[in-house]
C-alpha positions in Angstrom: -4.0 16.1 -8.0 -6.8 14.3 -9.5 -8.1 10.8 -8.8 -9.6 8.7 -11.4 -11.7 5.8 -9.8 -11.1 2.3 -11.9 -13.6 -0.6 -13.0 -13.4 -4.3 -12.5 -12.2 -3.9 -15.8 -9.4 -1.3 -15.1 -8.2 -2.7 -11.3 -5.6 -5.0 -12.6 -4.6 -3.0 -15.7 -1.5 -1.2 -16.9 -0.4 2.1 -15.8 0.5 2.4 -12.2 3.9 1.8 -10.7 2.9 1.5 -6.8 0.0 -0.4 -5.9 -1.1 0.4 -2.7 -3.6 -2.3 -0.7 -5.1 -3.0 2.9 -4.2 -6.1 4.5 -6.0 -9.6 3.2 -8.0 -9.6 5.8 -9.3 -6.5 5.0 -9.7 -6.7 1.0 -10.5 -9.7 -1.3 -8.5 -7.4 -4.0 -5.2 -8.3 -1.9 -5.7 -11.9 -1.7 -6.1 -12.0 -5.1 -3.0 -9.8 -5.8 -1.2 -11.8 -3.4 -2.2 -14.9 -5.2 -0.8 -13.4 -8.3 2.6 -12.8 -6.6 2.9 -16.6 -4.9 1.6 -15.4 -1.5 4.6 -13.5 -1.1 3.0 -11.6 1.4 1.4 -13.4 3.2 4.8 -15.7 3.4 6.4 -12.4 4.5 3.7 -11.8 7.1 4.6 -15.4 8.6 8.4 -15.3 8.7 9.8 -15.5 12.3 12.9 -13.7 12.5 15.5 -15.5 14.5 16.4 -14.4 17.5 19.9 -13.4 18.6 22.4 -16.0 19.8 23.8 -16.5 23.4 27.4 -15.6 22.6 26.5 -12.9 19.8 24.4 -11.4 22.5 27.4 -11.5 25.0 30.1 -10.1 22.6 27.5 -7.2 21.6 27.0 -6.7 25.0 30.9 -6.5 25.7 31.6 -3.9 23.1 28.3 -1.8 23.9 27.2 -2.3 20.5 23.5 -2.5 19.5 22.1 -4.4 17.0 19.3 -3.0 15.0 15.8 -4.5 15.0 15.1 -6.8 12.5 11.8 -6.5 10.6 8.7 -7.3 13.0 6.3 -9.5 10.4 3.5 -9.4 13.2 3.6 -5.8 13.3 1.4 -3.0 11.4 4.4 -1.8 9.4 4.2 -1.7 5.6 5.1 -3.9 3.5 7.5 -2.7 0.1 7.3 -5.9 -2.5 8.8 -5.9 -6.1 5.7 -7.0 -8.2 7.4 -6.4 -11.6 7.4 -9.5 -12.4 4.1 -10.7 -11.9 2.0 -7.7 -12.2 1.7 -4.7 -14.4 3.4 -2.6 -11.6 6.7 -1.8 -10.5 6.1 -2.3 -6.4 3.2 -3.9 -4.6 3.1 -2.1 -0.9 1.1 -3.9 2.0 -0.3 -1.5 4.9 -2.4 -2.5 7.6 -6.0 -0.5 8.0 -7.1 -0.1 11.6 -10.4 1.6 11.9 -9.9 5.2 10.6 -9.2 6.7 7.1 -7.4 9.8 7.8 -4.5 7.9 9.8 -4.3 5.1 6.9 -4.5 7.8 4.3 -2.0 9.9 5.8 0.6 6.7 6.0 -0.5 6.1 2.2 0.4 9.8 1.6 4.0 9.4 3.1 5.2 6.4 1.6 3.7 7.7 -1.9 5.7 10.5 -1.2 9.1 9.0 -0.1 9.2 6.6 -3.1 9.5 10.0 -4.9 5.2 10.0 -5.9 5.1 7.3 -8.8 2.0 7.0 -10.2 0.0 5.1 -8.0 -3.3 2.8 -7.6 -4.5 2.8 -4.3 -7.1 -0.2 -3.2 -9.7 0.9 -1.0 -10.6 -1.0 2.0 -14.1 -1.6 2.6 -14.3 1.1 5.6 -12.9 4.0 3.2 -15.1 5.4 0.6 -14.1 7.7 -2.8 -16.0 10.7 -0.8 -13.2 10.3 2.2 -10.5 9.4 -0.1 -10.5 13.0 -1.7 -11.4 14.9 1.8 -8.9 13.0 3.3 -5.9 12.7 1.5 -3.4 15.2 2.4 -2.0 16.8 -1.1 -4.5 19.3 -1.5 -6.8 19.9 1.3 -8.7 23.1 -0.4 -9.5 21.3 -3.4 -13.5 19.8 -3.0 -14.5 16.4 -3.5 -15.9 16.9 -7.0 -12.7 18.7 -8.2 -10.0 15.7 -7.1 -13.0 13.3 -8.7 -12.6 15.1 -12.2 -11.1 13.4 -15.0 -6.9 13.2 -14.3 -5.1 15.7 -16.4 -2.0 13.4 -17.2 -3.0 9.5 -16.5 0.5 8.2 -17.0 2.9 10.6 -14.8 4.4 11.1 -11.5 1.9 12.4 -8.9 -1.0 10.3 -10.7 -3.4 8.3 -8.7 -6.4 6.0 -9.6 -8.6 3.9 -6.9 -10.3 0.8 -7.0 -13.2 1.1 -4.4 -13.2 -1.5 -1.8 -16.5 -2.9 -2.5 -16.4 -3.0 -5.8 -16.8 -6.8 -6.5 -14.0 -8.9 -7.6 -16.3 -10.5 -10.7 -18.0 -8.2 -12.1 
């Protein structure tokens, strides 16, 4: 796979279905994505779920039945948003960064690749440079850092994937 690095000019362009970002506390390219979708997610990151009632608990409880956990919004999970129709993308995905590449990287990877690998734009947070991006991403761990930097072979297609750097500046 090849990774194409993008511009000011290119970051919010056409041509990438996911969009991948760090948290807005982590990028100024997510809070101005988010801005762009309404603050849904930082409205999803707020939601309290409710918590279970007394006698739903009780009849659960009586049939030893289990009710699944409901999504944690204060926790580091992803999170999956239909952008469509507010961005030039088909899904916007949310994921926390901690304080290492590799583990970020590899949770990009995974969810890339159960969302069947659409072509994907992947915004860097400051901490992760292109050098560690292409070392670090799991699909091809032979391939050098100047090869996976060349110029992508098919820039529209499944398995694509373009980076906007983290401290690349959001006026340029």
């Amino acid at each position: 796979m090849r990774f194409k690095k993008l511009s000011h000019a290119g970051a919010f362009a056409a041509g990438s279905d996911l969009w991948l970002m760090p948290s807005a506390s982590q990028s100024s390219w997510t809070r101005k994505v988010d801005w762009y979708l309404n603050f849904l997610m930082a409205k999803a990151r707020s939601h309290q779920s409710k918590m279970i009632s007394e006698p739903l608990a009780k009849i659960l409880e009586l049939n030893e039945l289990q009710l699944k956990e409901s999504f944690d919004s204060a926790s580091d999970s992803a999170l999956l948003l239909p952008s469509s129709h507010r961005l030039p993308n088909l899904y916007t995905v949310e994921l926390a960064f901690k304080s290492d590449a590799g583990p970020w990287l590899q949770q990009a990877f995974d969810i890339w690749q159960r969302m069947q690998r659409p072509s994907l734009r992947v915004f860097l947070p400051l901490e992760i440079n292109e050098e560690q991006l292409a070392n670090l991403w799991p699909e091809n761990p032979q391939a050098t850092a100047e090869e996976l930097l060349g110029p992508p072979i098919d820039s529209s297609g499944p398995g694509y994937l373009s980076f906007v750097p983290g401290d690349l500046p959001l006026e340029a």
